[in-house]
C-alpha positions as CSV (number, residue, x, y, z in Angstrom):
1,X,0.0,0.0,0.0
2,X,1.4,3.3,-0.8
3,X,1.5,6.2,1.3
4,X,-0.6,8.7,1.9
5,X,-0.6,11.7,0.1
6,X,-1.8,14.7,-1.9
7,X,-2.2,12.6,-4.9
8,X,-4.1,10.3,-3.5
9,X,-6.2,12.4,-2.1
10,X,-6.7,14.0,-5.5
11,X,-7.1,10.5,-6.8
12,X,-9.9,9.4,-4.1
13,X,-11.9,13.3,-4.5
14,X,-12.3,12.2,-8.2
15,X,-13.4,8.8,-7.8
16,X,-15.7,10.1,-5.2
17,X,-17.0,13.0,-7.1
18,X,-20.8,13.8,-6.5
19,X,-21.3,10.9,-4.5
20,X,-21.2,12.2,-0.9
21,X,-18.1,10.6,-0.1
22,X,-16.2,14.3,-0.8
23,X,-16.3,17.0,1.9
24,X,-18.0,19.6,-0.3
25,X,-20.9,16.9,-1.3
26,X,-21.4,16.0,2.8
27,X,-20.6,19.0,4.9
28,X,-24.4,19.8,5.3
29,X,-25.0,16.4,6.6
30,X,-22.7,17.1,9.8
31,X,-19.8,15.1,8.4
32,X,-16.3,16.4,9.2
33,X,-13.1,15.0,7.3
34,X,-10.8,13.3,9.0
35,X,-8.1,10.4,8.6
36,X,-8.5,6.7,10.6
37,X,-5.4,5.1,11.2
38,X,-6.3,1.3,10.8
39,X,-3.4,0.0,12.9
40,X,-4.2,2.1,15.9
41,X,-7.6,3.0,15.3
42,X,-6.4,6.3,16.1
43,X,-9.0,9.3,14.2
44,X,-7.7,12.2,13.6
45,X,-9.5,15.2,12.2
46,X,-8.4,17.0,9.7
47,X,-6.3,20.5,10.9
48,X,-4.5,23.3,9.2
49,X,-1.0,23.2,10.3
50,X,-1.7,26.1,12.9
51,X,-4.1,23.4,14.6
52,X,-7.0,25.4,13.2
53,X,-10.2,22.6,11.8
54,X,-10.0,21.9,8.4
55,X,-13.0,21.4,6.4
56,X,-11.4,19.0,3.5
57,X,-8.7,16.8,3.9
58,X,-5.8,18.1,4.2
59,X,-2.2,16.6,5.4
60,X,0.1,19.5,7.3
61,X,-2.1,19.0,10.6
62,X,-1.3,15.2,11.2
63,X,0.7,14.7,14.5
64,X,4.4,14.0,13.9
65,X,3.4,10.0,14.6
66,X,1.8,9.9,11.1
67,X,4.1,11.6,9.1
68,X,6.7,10.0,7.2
69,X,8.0,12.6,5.0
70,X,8.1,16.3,4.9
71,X,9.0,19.3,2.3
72,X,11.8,21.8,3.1
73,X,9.0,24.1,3.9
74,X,7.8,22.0,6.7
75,X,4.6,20.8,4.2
76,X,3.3,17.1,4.5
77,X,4.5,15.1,2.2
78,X,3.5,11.5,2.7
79,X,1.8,9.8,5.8
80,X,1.8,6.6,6.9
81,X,-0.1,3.7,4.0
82,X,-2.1,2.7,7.2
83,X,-4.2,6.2,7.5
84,X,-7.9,6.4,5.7
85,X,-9.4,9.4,4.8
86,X,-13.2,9.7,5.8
87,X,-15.2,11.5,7.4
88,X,-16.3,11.8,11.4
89,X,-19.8,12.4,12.3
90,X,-21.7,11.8,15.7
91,X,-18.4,10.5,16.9
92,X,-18.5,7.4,14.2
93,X,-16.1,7.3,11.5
94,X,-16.9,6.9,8.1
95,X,-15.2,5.7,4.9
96,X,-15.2,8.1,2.0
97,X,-18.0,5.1,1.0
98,X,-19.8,4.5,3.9
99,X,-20.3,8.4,3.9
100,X,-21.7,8.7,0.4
101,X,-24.0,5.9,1.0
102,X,-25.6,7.3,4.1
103,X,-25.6,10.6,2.1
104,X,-27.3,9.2,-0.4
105,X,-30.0,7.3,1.9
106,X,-30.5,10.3,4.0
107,X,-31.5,12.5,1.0
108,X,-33.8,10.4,0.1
């Protein structure tokens, strides 16, 4: 599995595209973006880098635990293969699937 990163994020916002499972399609729904770690089951919710909530994924507010590799600039570059983006809502995490099919049933 390859790490995380911009491009896949890129990559998973198209395949998701006006499904739900994007945070511009869900954000009225009370969903949040945010990142699981499957070999913790650690959530984290998406942050700026200033620690400020972000609302899309974004990578520069993961904790130093996730990260593997970082610009000059101090950017994220890559974070650990094991982290999913998703979303949190209610305190449940949601895949980028699991979101767009309750988004789907709830706008029904």
């Amino acid at each position: 599995m390859k790490p995380l990163s911009a491009d896949r994020l890129q990559h998973e916002n198209r395949v998701h595209q006006d499904t739900g499972g994007r945070s511009e399609d869900n954000c009225g729904l009370g969903f949040r973006p945010a990142f699981l770690d499957f070999e913790t089951q650690t959530v984290y919710p998406c942050r700026f880098a200033n620690g400020m909530p972000a609302p899309f994924h974004v990578l520069d507010g993961l904790p130093e635990e996730v990260v593997i590799d970082r610009a000059p600039s101090g950017r994220v570059v890559a974070a650990k293969a094991t982290l999913i983006s998703g979303f949190v809502r209610n305190g449940f995490f949601y895949t980028r699937t699991a979101a767009a099919r309750a988004a789907a049933e709830w706008r029904l």
